[in-house]
C-alpha positions in Angstrom: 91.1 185.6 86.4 87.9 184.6 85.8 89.3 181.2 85.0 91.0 181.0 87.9 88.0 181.6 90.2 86.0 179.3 88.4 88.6 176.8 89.2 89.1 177.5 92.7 85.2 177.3 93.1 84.9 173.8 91.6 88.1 172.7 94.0 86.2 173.8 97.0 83.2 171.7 96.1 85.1 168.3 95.5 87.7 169.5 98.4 84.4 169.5 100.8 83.1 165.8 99.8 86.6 164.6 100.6 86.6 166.2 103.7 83.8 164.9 104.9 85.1 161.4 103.7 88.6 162.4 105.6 87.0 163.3 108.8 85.8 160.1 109.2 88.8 158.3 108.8 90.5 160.6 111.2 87.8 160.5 113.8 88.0 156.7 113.8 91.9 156.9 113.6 92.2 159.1 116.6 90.4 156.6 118.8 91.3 153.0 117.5 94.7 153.9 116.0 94.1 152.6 112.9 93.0 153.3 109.1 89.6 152.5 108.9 89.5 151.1 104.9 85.9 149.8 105.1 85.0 153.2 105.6 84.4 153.4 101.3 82.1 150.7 101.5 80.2 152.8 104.1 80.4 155.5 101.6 79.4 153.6 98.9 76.0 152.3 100.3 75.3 156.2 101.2 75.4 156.9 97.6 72.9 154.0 96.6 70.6 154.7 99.7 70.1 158.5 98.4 69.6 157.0 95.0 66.6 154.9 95.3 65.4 156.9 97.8 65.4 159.3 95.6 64.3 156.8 92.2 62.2 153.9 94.0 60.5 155.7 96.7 60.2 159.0 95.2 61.0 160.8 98.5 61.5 164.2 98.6 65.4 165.3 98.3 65.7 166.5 101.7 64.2 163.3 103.6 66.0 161.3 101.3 69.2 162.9 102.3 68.7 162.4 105.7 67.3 158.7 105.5 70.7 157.7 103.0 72.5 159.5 106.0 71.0 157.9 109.2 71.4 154.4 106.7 75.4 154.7 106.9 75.3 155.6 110.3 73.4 152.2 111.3 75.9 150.5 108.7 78.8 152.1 110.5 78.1 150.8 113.5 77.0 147.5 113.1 80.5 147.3 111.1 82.2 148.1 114.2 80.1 145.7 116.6 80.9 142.7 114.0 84.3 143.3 112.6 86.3 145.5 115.4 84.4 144.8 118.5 85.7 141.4 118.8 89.0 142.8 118.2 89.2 145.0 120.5 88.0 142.8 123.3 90.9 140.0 122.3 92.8 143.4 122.4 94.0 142.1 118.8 97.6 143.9 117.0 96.6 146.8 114.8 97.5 144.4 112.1 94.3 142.2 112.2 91.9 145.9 112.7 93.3 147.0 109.1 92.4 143.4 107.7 89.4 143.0 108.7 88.9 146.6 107.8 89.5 145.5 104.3 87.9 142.6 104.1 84.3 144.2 105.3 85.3 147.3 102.3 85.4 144.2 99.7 82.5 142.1 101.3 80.6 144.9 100.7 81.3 145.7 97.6 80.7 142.6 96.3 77.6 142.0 98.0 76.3 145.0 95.9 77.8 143.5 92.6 75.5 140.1 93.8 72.4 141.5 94.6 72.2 145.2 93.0 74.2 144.5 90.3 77.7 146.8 88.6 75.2 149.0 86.4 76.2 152.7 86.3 73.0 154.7 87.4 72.7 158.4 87.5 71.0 160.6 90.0 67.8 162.4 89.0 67.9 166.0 88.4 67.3 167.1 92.1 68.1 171.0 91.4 68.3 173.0 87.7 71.8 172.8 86.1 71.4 176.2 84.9 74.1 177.8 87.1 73.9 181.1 89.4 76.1 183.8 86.6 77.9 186.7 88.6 79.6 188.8 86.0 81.2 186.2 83.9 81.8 184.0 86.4 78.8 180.6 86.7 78.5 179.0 90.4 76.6 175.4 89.5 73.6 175.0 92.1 75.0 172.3 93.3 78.5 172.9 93.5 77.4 175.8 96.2 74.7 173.2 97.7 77.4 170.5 98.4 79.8 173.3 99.8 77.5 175.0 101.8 75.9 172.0 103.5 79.2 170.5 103.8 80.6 173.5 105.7 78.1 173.3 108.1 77.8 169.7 108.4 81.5 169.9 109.7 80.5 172.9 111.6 78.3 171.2 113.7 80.5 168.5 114.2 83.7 170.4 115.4 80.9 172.6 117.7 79.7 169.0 119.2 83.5 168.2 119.5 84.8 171.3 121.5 81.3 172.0 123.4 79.8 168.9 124.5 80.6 166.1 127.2 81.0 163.4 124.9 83.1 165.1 122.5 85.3 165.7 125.2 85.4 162.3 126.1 86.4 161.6 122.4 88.9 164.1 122.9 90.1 162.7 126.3 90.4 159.0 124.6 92.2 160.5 121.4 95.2 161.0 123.6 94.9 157.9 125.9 91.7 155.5 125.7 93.2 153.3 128.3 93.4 156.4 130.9 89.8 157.2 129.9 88.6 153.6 130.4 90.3 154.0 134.1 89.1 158.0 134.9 85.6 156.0 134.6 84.5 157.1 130.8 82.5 154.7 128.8 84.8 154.1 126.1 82.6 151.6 124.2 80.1 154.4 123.8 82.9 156.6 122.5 83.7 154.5 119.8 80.3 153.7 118.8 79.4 157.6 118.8 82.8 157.9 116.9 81.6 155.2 114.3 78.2 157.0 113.7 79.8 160.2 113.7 81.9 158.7 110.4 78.8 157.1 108.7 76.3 159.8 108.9 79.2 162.2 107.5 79.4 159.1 105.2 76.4 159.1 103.7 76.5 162.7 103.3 79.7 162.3 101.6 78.1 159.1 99.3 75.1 161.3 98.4 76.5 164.2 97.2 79.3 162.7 95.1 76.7 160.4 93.3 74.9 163.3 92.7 77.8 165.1 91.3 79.6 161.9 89.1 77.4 158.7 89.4 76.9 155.8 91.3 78.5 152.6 91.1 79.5 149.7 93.5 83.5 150.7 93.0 82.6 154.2 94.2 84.1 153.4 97.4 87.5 153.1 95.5 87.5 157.3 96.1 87.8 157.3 99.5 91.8 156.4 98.8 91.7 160.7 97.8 90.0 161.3 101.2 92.7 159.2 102.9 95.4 161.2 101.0 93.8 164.1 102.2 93.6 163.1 105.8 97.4 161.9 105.6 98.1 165.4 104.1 96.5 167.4 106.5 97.2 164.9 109.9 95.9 162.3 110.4 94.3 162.1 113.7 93.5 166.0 113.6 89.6 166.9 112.2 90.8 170.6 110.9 93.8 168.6 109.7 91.1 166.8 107.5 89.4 169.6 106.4 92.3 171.7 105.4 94.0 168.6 103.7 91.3 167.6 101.9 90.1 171.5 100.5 93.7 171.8 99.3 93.7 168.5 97.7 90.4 169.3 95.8 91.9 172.5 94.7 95.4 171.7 93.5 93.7 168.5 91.6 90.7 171.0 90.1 94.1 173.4 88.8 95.6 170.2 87.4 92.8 169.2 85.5 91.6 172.6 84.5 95.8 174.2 83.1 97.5 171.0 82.5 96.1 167.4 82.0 93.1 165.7 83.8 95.1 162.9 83.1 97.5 163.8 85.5 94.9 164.3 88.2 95.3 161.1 90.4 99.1 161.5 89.8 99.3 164.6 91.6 96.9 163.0 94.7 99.6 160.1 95.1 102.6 162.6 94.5 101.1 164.6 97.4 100.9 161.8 99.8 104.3 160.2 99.0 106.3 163.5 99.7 103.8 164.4 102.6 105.4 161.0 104.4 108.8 161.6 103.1 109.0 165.4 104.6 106.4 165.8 107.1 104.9 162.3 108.3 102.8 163.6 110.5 101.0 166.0 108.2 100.2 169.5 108.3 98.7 169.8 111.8 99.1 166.1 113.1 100.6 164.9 116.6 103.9 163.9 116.7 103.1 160.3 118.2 105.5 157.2 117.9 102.4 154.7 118.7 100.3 155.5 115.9 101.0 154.0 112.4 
């Protein structure tokens, strides 16, 4: 039993770093209709902003945090004004969005490679390793950090979703952006708020899982779990993401921990093949014949 919890704990912590990862890519998917790929590159630069933060400046963690966080969310958007803008305005097929999605995620990348270098490098020790022991079960610090902060990360966001005037308007152009564009909403600031909505949860997302693994310039390769998750869970649908991507953190943490970690990203890709075969549109997606 104690096994088991100790599993289940660990699940939650990775299933809440691919959840904020998912939401992203569903926040932008709802909107634009398409899978945003670049969105690992986004992730990736989140995870090296925290780091020297953290290493060259020798900011405190907490400003550090936020500074890596506000960094993806200025990347994030100037992404968008560059590489979809233009798009969008030559109303362009989906086709060219993905494309160009995945030619910014390599771009990156490889500008990283060029000027940082592919060096491996390791987060300092920001809190003790010695883990919070109730009974026999042990709760690392930062396992419990990552998943409490993420919890209310996507807290707040769902609250500024359901409560506020633009998140209705991102809720109104999730259904039909055209009818919002005529009703008289500013669609361009939608999708810009979407975008920074995405990169802030980014660099959150970047931070922590550096912290928790390391930090390299092919961390962005991770975000394919995160897009498995929001496939899982619906894409399109934020509480999709979240559920999809905690019970894809959990099943893979049981995998690892009572069979193989070997068979870890076998499960993942399992997952999302019968997820399209017998529900495509997820767990709580829209049945919608435009979005692909």
């Amino acid at each position: 039993m104690v096994q088991f919890l100790q599993q289940l704990i660990n699940g939650l912590s990775i299933g809440s770093v691919y959840a904020l990862m998912a939401v992203g890519y569903s926040l932008v998917y709802s909107i634009m209709n398409f899978s945003n790929f670049a969105h690992g590159g986004v992730i990736m630069l989140g995870a090296y902003f925290g780091f020297f933060c953290l290493t060259l400046f020798k900011l405190p963690f907490a400003l550090a945090f936020l500074l890596a966080s506000l960094g993806t969310l200025v990347v994030a958007i100037i992404i968008e004004r560059i590489a979809y803008k233009p798009l969008r305005e030559r109303k362009a097929p989906f086709l060219y969005f993905i494309i160009s999605a995945m030619g910014t995620s390599i771009m990156l990348e490889n500008l990283v490679i060029a000027t940082i270098g592919p060096t491996f490098r390791t987060y300092p020790e920001v809190f003790p390793k010695v883990p919070i022991e109730i009974g026999n079960l042990a709760i690392g610090r930062l396992d419990l950090i990552i998943f409490v902060i993420s919890a209310v990360s996507l807290t707040l966001l769902m609250i500024f979703i359901d409560k506020t005037k633009l998140g209705k308007a991102i809720q109104a152009a999730s259904y039909n952006i055209k009818a919002c564009a005529l009703m008289g909403i500013n669609t361009d600031i939608v999708i810009l708020t979407v975008f920074g909505l995405g990169g802030f949860l980014a660099g959150i997302a970047g931070v922590f899982f550096g912290m928790k693994y390391t930090v390299y310039p092919q961390i962005g390769n991770i975000t394919t779990k995160s897009f498995i998750a929001a496939v899982f869970g619906g894409l399109g649908s934020l509480p999709g993401a979240v559920l999809g991507s905690v019970i894809l953190g959990v099943i893979e943490t049981f995998v690892a921990g009572y069979i193989s970690s070997q068979f870890r990203d076998l499960i993942a890709f399992v997952i999302l093949i019968g997820v399209l075969v017998l529900r495509p549109r997820g767990i709580m997606g829209k049945v919608t014949e435009e979005k692909a």
